[in-house]
C-alpha positions in Angstrom: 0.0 0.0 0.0 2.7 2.3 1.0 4.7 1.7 -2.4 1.5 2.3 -4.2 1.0 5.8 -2.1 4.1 6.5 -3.0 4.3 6.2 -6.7 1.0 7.9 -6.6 2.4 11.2 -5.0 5.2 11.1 -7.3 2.7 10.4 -10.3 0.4 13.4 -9.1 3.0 16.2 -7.9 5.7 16.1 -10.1 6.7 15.0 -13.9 8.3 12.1 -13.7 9.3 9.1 -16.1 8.6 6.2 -15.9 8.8 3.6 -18.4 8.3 5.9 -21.2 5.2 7.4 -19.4 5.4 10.9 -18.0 2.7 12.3 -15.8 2.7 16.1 -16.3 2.3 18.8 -13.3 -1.6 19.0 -12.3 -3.7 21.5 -10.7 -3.6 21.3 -7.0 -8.1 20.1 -7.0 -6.8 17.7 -10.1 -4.0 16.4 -7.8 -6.3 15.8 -5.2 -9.1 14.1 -7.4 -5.9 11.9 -8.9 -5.0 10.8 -5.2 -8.6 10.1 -4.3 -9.5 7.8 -7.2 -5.8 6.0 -6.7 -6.9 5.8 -3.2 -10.5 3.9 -3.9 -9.1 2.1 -6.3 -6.7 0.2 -4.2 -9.2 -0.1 -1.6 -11.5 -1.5 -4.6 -8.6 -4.0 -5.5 -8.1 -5.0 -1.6 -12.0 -5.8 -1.4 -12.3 -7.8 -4.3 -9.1 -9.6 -3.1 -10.4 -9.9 0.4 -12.7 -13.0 2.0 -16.1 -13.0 1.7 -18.0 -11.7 4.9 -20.4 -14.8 6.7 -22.6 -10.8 7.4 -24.9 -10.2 4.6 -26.7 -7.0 4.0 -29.8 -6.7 1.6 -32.7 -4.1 0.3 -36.1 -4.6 -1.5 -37.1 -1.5 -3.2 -38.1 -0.1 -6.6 -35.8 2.3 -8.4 -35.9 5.2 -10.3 -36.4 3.0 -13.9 -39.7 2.4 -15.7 -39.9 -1.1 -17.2 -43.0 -2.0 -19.6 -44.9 0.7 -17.6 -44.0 -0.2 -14.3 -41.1 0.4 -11.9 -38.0 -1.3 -11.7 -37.7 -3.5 -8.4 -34.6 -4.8 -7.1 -33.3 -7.6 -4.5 -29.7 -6.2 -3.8 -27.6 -8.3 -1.8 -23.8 -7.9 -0.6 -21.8 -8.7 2.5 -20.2 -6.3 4.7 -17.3 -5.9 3.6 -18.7 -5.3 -0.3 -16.9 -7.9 -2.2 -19.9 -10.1 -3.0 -22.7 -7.8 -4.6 -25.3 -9.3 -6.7 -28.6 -8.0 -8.2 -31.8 -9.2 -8.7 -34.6 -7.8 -10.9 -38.3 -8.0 -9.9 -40.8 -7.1 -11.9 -43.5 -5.1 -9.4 -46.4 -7.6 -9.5 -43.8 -9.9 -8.6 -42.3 -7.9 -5.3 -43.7 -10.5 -2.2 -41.8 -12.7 0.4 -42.2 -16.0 -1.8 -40.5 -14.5 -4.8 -38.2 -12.6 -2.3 -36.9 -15.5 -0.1 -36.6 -17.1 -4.0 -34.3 -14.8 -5.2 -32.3 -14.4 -1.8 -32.3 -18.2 -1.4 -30.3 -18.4 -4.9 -27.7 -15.6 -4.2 -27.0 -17.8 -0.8 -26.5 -20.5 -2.5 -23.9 -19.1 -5.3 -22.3 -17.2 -2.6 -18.7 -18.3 -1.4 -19.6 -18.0 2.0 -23.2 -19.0 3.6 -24.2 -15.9 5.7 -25.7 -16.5 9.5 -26.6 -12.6 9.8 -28.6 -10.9 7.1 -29.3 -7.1 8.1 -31.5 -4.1 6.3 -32.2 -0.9 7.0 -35.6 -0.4 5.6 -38.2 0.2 8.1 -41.1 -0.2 5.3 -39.6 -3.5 4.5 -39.6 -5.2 7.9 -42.4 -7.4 7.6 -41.6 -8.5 4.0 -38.3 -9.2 4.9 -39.1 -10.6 8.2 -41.4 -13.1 6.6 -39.0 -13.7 3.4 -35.6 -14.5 5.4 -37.5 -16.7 8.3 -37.5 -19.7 5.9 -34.0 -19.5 5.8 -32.1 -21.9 8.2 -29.3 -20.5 10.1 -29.7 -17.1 9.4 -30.2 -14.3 11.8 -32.3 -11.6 10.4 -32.4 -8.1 11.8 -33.1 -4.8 10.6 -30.2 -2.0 11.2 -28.9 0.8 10.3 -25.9 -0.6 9.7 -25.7 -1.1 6.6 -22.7 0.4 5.4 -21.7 -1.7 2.1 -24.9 -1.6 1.0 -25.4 1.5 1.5 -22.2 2.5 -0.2 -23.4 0.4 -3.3 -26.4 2.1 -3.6 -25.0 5.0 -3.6 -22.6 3.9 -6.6 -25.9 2.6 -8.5 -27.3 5.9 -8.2 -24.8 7.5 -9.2 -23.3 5.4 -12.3 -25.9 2.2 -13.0 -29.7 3.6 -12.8 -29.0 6.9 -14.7 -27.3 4.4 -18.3 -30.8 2.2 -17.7 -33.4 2.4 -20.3 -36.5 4.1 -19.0 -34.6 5.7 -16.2 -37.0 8.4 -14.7 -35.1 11.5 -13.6 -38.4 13.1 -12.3 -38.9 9.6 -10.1 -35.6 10.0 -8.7 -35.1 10.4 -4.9 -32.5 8.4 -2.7 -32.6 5.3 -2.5 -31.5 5.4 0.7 -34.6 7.5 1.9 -36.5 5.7 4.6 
């Protein structure tokens, strides 16, 4: 990490060459954008690189994207530390705890590691969720706030995924983090 640091400041602040690349002096807010993407990117690479958390974290909840007339819902699910995301569309008629536990059920069993906490952080979803995730065995379910990798991701789909999707709704669009 240190190296990495390292060849970043050099990289950012000063020209330098380096096997026939040179990095040419920035702006001082161009430095500092440089050093914080470097930064997330080696966190990125030590995440992906990292074990897969046994503490799950999952939302139900439609998104900003209209589908054949009809909002996008989503089962999201990831484990704490963010390495293991994966996405499931719903189509709205289809958004109840049968189809839910369904969908959850199938990431669990691609998943590396079997998880024995699930958490979420959506108050409106307690009783879906509640019901959906009790038919799993050896899972504790409780809602909580937190939710940090989750919430991170959603954050990163707001930002980046939702807004390239066909039928996205701008005029729909209000965090998805909004409880």
């Amino acid at each position: 990490m240190a190296r990495y640091l390292i060849l970043s400041a050099l990289l950012v602040l000063a020209p330098v060459q380096i096997a026939g690349f040179r990095a040419l002096p920035q702006s001082r807010a161009l430095r500092a954008q440089t050093l914080q993407r470097a930064t997330a990117a080696e966190a990125t690479a030590e995440l992906e690189s990292g074990d897969v958390s046994d503490q799950f974290e999952v939302d139900v909840y439609s998104r900003p994207v209209v589908k054949d007339g009809k909002k996008l819902w989503e089962v999201l699910v990831c484990d704490a530390t963010g390495s293991f995301r994966r996405a499931v569309e719903l189509p709205s008629n289809m958004v109840n705890s049968r189809e839910v536990r369904k969908a959850v059920a199938d990431i669990i069993e691609e998943a590396p590691t079997r998880p024995t906490t699930i958490r979420f952080f959506r108050k409106q979803m307690l009783n879906m969720l509640t019901i959906a995730l009790q038919g799993i065995e050896d899972v504790e379910v409780l809602p909580s706030r937190n939710t940090f990798a989750l919430r991170a991701w959603l954050t990163q789909r707001e930002k980046e995924v939702y807004p390239e999707m066909e039928g996205y709704s701008a005029a729909a669009v209000q965090s998805t983090m909004d409880d």
